[in-house]
LOVEXDO-401799 format. One line per field, with one value per residue (C-alpha): residue number from 0; x, z, y. Coordinates in steps of 0.05 Angstrom, whole numbers. Layout:
// LOVEXDO-401799
n <- c(NUM	...)
px <- c(X	...)
pz <- c(Z	...)
py <- c(Y	...)
//
This chain:
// LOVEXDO-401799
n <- c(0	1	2	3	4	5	6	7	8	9	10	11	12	13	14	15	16	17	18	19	20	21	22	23	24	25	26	27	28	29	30	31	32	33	34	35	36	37	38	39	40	41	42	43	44	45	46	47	48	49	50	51	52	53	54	55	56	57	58	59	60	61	62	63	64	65	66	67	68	69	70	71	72	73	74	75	76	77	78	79	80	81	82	83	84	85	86	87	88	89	90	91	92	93	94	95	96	97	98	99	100	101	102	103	104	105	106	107	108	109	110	111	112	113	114	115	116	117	118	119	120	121	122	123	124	125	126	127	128	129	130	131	132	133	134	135	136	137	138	139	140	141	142	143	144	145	146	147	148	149	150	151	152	153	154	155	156	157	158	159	160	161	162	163	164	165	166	167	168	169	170	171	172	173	174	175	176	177	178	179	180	181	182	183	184	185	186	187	188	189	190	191	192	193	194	195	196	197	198	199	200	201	202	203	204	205	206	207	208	209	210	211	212	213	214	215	216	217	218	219	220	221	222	223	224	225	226	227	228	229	230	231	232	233	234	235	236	237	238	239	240	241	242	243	244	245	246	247	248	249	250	251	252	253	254	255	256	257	258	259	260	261	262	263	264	265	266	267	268	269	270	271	272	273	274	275	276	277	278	279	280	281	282	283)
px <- c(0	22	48	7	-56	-44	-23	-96	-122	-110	-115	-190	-240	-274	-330	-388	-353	-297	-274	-264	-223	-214	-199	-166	-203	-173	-102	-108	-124	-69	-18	-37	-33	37	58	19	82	135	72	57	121	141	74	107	173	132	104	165	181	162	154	187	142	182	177	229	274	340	376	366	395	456	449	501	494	437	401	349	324	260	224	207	268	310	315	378	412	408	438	376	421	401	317	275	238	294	354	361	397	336	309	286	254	265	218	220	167	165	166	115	74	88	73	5	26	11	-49	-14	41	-15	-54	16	30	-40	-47	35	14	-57	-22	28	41	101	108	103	152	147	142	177	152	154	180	197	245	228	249	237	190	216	187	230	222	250	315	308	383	366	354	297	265	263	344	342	303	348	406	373	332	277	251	234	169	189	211	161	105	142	146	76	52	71	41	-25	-26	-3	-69	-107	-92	-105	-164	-196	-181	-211	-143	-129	-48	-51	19	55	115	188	212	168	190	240	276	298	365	322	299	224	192	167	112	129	112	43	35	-21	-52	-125	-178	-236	-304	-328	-293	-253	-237	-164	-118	-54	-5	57	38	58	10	-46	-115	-157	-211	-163	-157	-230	-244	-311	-282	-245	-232	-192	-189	-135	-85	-98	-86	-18	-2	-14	25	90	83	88	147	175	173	182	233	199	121	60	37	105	108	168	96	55	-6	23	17	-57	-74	-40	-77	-140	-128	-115	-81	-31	29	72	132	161	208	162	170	94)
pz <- c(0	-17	45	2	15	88	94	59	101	178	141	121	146	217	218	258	292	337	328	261	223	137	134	203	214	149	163	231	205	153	199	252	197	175	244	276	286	315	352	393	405	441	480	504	519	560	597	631	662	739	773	845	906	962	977	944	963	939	975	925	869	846	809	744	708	680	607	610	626	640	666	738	744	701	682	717	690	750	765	816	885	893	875	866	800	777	741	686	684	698	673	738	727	792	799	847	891	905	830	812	871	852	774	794	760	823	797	722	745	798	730	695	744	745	676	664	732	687	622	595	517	487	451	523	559	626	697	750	812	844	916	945	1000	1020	966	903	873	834	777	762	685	642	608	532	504	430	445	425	355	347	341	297	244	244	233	168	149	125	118	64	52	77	137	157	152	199	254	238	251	320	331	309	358	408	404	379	452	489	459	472	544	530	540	495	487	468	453	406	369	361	422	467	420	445	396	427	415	368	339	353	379	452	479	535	572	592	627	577	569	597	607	564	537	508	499	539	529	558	506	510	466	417	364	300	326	347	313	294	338	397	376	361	439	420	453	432	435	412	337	357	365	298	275	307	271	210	218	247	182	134	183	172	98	75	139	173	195	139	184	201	221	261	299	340	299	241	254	275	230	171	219	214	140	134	57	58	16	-14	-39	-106	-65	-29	-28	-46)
py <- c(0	67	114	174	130	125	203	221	177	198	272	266	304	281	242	245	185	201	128	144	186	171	103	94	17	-8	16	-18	-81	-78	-67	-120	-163	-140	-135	-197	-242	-197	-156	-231	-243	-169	-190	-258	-221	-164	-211	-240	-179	-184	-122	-114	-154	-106	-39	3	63	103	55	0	41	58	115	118	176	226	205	274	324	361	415	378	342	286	222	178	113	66	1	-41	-75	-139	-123	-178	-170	-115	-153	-98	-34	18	86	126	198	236	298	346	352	432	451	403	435	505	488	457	391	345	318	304	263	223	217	193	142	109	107	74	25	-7	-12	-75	-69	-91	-18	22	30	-12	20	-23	20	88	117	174	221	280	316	285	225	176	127	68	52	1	24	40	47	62	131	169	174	246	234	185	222	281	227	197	260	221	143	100	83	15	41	88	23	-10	42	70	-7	-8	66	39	-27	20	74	4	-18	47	65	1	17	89	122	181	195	263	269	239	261	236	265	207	148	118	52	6	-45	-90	-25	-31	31	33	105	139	202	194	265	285	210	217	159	192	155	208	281	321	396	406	447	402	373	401	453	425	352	383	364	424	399	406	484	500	472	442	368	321	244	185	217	264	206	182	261	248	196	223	279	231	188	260	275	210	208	279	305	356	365	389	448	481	558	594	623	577	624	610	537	542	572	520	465	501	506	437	437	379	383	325	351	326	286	252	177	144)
//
């Protein structure tokens, strides 16, 4: 199938259906199909990891060196001491309590950990557990040592057709799974892809995932991703993810995002707009 056909499709207009957006159902099905073996056998790997049966604190950690950082805190390399459940290198994001309290972003991260605690996909990243001190909170992820995807794009400049199937594959299992959990992402763009060594993509960052029937009305997400819905604030639901998509398979084939702008107006208003360009170059 033709990447142009999947582009047009996550790009048509909305429905009356927020389940459905072009021919979203369709490319779902194709891509479980493409992606059926490798997608059961990342299920059978997830579920051999064991989560920790103890209680744990800083003192089970030795903390390496620093892989991120944010605007609440960062994200440490950690080596687990003798944890049951923990035999891997780990990824622990250490937030600071008194900015997240000043920021008003308590009840996000509370939302964040809930939401990474009552998922298991092979394409999310894991959480292992959380603790705190009386500084800082912690949550103690899997380790993903590919890096992230956003730096892997600007290292090739763009994908192959090919290429851009494969990862858009596990994107779609990924919202297949969420949304039929009625969690909206909200989110996505290279920066919370992270590849992994067998170069399979795994989600993270779930501070703007919501559980949502129906609509919700919060005005969240990265300029360039967001669905026009989203901006005219008359509610939105599960479509936007599939918006996202769309827009991180034109990034992945052409190099750079359909509604760009050096103004976050400017982008709006190309969102808004809604005329999708494929360059001469682009790879259909």
């Amino acid at each position: 199938m033709a990447n142009g056909m999947v582009c047009n499709c996550l790009f048509k207009a909305r429905t009356g259906n927020e389940e459905g957006v072009g021919c979203t159902p369709g490319l779902i099905s194709l891509v479980k199909r493409l992606f059926q073996r490798k997608h059961k056998k990342a299920q059978s790997c997830t579920l051999e990891i064991r989560k920790p049966t103890a209680k744990l604190e800083k003192k089970n950690f030795e903390f390496v060196r620093t892989l991120g950082t944010g605007g609440f805190g960062r994200v440490m390399l950690a080596i687990p001491q003798n944890v049951e459940g923990i035999d891997e290198p780990c990824a622990i994001k250490r937030l600071k309590k008194h900015s997240l309290i000043v920021q008003k972003q308590v009840d996000h991260v509370v939302s964040e950990k809930k939401l990474l605690a009552s998922v298991n996909h092979p394409f999310i990243v894991n959480m292992l557990g959380t603790f705190k001190d009386p500084q800082y909170l912690y949550i103690v992820m899997e380790c993903v040592f590919g890096g992230d995807f956003f730096g892997y794009l600007r290292s090739v400049d763009k994908l192959e057709s090919k290429d851009a199937m494969f990862y858009a594959a596990q994107i779609a299992c990924i919202f297949d799974y969420m949304h039929s959990n009625n969690i909206i992402y909200r989110d996505l763009k290279p920066e919370n892809l992270l590849v992994g060594c067998d170069g399979y993509l795994k989600l993270t960052d779930f501070g703007f995932a919501k559980v949502v029937e129906l609509r919700t009305y919060t005005l969240c997400g990265t300029p360039e991703y967001l669905a026009p819905e989203i901006l005219l604030n008359k509610g939105h639901g599960k479509a936007v993810d599939w918006w996202t998509m769309g827009i991180l398979i034109y990034e992945m084939l052409v190099g750079y995002p359909p509604f760009y702008h050096e103004d976050p107006m400017g982008i709006y208003k190309k969102i808004l707009e809604c005329r999708l360009i494929f360059p001469r170059s682009y790879d259909a």
